[in-house]
Structure formats: structure tokens, C-alpha cells
N, C-alpha and C positions, 0 to 999 in steps of 0.2 A: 239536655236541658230544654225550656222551654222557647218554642219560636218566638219572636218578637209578634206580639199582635194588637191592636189595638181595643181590644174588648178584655183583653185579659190583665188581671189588676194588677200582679208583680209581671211583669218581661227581664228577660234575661238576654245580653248583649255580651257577646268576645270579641275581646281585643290581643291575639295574644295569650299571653299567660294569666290576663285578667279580663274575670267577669263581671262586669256590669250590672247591681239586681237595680230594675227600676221600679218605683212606686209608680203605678198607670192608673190611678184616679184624677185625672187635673181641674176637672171640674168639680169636684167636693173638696179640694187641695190636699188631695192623696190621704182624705181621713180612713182609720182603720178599723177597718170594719172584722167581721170574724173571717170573712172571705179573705180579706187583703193578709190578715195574721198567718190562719193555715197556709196560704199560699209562698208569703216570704221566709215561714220555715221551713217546708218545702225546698225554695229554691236554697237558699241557706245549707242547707244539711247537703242537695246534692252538689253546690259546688266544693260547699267542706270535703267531701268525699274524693269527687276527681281530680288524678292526683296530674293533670295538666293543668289546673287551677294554681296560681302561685298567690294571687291578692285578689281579693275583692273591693268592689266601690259599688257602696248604698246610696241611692238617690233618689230624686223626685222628678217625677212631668210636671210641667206646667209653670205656674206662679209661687211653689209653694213645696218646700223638702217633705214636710206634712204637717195639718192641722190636728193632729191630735184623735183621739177618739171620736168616730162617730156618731154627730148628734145623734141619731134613728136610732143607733144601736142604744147609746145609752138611756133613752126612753124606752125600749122595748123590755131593755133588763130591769127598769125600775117596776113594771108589773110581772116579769118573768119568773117561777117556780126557782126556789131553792137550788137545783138541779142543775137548771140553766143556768144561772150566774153564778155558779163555781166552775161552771164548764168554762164559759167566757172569760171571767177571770185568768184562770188556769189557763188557757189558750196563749194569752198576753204575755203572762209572764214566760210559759217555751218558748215567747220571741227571742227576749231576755236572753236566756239560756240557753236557746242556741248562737249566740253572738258572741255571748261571754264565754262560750265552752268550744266555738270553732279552731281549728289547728291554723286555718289562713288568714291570715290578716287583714282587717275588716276597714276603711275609710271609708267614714260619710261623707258626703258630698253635700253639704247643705246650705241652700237658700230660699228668700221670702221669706216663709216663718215654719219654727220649731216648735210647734207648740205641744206642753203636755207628754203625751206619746208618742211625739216625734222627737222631742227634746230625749226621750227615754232611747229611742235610738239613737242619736248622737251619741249618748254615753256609755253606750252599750259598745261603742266603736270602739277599735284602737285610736284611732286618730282621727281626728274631724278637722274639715278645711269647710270656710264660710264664705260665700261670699259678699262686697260690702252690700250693705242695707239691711240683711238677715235680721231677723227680730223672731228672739225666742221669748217662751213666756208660760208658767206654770200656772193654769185657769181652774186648776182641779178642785180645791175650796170653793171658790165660786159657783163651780156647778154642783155643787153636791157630792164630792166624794173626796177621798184621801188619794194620794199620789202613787202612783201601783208600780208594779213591776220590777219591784226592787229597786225603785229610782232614788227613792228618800235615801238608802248610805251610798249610791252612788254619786247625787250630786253633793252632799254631803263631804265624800272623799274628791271632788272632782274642784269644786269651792270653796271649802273650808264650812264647818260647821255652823257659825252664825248668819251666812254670805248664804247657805243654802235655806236656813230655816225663812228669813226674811222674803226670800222670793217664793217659797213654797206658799207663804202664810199671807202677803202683797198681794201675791200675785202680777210683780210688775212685771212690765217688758224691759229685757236688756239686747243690746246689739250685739250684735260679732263683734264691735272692737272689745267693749267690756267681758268679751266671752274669751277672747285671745290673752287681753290682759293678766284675767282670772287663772287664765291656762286649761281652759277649758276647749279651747279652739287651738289648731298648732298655728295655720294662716288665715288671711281676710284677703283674699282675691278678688280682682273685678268679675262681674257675673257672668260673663261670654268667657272667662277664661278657669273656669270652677272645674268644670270636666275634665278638661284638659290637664288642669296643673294634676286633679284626684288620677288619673288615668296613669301620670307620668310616675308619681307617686310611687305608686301602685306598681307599676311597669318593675319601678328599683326594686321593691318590695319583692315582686316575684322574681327577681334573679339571684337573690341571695339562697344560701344553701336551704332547702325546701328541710331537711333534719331538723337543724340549727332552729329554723323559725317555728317549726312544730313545737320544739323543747321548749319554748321561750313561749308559745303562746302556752301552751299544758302550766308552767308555773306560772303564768297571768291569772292564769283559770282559778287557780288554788286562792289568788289573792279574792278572788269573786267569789266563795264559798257564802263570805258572811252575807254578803247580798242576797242568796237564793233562801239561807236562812230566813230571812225576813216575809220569803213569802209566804206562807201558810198564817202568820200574825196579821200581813196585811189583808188575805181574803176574809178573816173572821170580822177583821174591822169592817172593810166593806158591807157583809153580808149584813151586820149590825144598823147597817142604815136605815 
């Protein structure tokens, strides 16, 4: 796996039987850029793979779990060739897919803000722990585009139906309590103890039978089918812009 470095946009940390993937942009608030995408699929697949990995925990540096898509990037694809913004696209959504379709079991670790594409990771998680103050928020309307990466029937499924369209179409901000409420969040921790609690987690999470949790995540996966479904409707929409 990859060293810890301070220039490289996902780092990967062990503890044990779990790996650590961190977002390491903290000064853009870990937005995700195409670099950050191929990289945490990347790491993604190789801790899926090794099989001294029992749980993983997804998180952010800095002030912020992620801000979402980055601004640069997505002015660059607003004048980018046909080509490119299905590559981009397309990239985004094998985040998705590799999250949704991992054998080890995935906690995000989230706080500051969720926004958009960070939000899309939360629920790509198995389990998301926040902590208090977090403020998540779907800005995708706003800036000109529809909500990607198969996140519309996941939040949808994560929600409830009219709880998800309201905030896709608002755009408002909601907290970690109202995310925990929703059942969108399992807990709301103090912010110095976020890692700690996802670590410990995580720790349980890898000692149970490594088979068992495979099994269990393979017919998770099954229930995520309709989600991936949706992506090829979403890039057309998109590229319609």
C-alpha cells in the first residue's frame, strides 16, 4: 500500500487489521479531483484485495471529510470534448462501485462538511459515524448539474423518497444529528474522538469471521445493482448540459 506522504492526495494508514484511506487535500477540503478519484480507487481495490485487511475507515484531513467536486475540475469539463466528460464521469462513478462492490467493510469517518461528492461517499459506506457539527449538503442544482454517481437511489434509499428529493432540489444543509435521526448516520461523536470511535469500529468489524463478512457484503452488493443501473442515464443527462 501506499506510504503516508504528505503530497500524495489519498494516504493509506494500518492499524492492525484496518486500513485507514485518507482524503490528503486539506486545503481545497479534500475536493475531488480526477487525481483524488483514480487514486482512492486504487487504494480501495488494493485494500479490498489484501486479505490482512479486515475493515476499512474512509476519511478526510483537515477541516472537512470533502467538499465535493472540484471547482477547477468542473469548469475545465464545462469546455472539455465529449470524450473527456465521459471519461470523468465514468471515473466518479468506479468510486461508487468500488465501495459498493468491496468484500471489506467500508466506515466513513465524517466531519466539517459532506458535500455533494463527499456526501456520495458516506453513502457508498457501510456505515457512517459523524461528528457533532458536520454539515452535509447537496449544491449539485445550484451549480449546474444533476447529482451523479448513483447517489440519487441511494440517498433516496438511505432517506426516504420525498426527504431525499427536497434536499437534492433545496439544496439545504442538514447536520449529523438530522443525518443520525434519518438513519443515515449510525453515531454523532465529539470531533477529537471520530477516529478513534471509526478505528475501534472497524477493529470489531475485522475480527469477525473474514468468510461470513465477505458473504454478507457480496449480497449487499446485489442490493446496489439498481444504483449502478442508473449510471449510464445519469452521464447522458449530464452530457445534455
Amino acid at each position: 500500500m501506499s506510504e503516508t506522504a504528505d503530497n500524495v492526495v489519498v494516504t493509506v494508514e494500518r492499524q492492525g487489521a484496518v486500513a485507514t484511506l485518507w482524503l490528503n487535500r486539506p486545503d481545497v477540503l479534500n475536493a475531488l479531483s480526477l487525481d483524488v478519484n483514480s487514486a482512492l480507487i486504487a487504494a480501495l481495490e488494493e485494500a479490498d484485495q489484501d486479505e490482512t485487511v479486515g475493515a476499512m475507515v474512509l476519511a478526510g484531513r483537515g477541516r472537512a471529510f470533502s467538499a465535493g467536486a472540484d471547482r477547477k475540475l468542473l469548469a475545465q469539463l464545462e469546455h472539455a470534448g465529449r470524450a473527456q466528460r465521459v471519461a470523468a464521469l465514468e471515473l466518479g462513478a468506479r468510486v461508487t462501485h468500488a465501495m459498493l462492490h468491496a468484500e471489506t467493510p467500508i466506515i466513513a469517518a465524517v466531519q466539517g462538511y459532506a458535500v455533494g461528492g463527499g456526501l456520495s461517499l458516506a453513502l457508498a459506506a457501510d456505515i457512517v459515524l459523524a461528528a457533532e457539527g458536520t454539515v452535509f449538503f447537496i449544491p449539485e442544482v445550484e451549480l449546474g448539474v444533476p447529482y451523479l454517481w448513483g447517489s440519487t437511489p441511494m440517498l433516496a434509499a438511505s432517506l426516504g423518497m420525498h426527504r431525499a428529493r427536497n434536499l437534492m432540489l433545496s439544496c439545504d444543509r442538514f447536520s449529523a444529528e438530522d443525518a443520525a435521526q434519518w438513519g443515515l448516520v449510525r453515531a454523532v461523536v465529539p470531533a477529537d474522538r471520530l477516529i478513534e470511535e471509526a478505528n475501534n469500529l472497524a477493529a470489531r468489524l475485522a475480527a469477525m469471521p473474514r468468510h461470513a463478512m465477505a458473504s454478507q457484503k457480496r449480497l449487499n452488493s446485489r442490493l446496489a445493482l439498481r444504483y449502478m443501473a442508473w449510471l449510464e442515464d445519469e452521464i447522458s443527462l449530464a452530457l445534455d448540459l
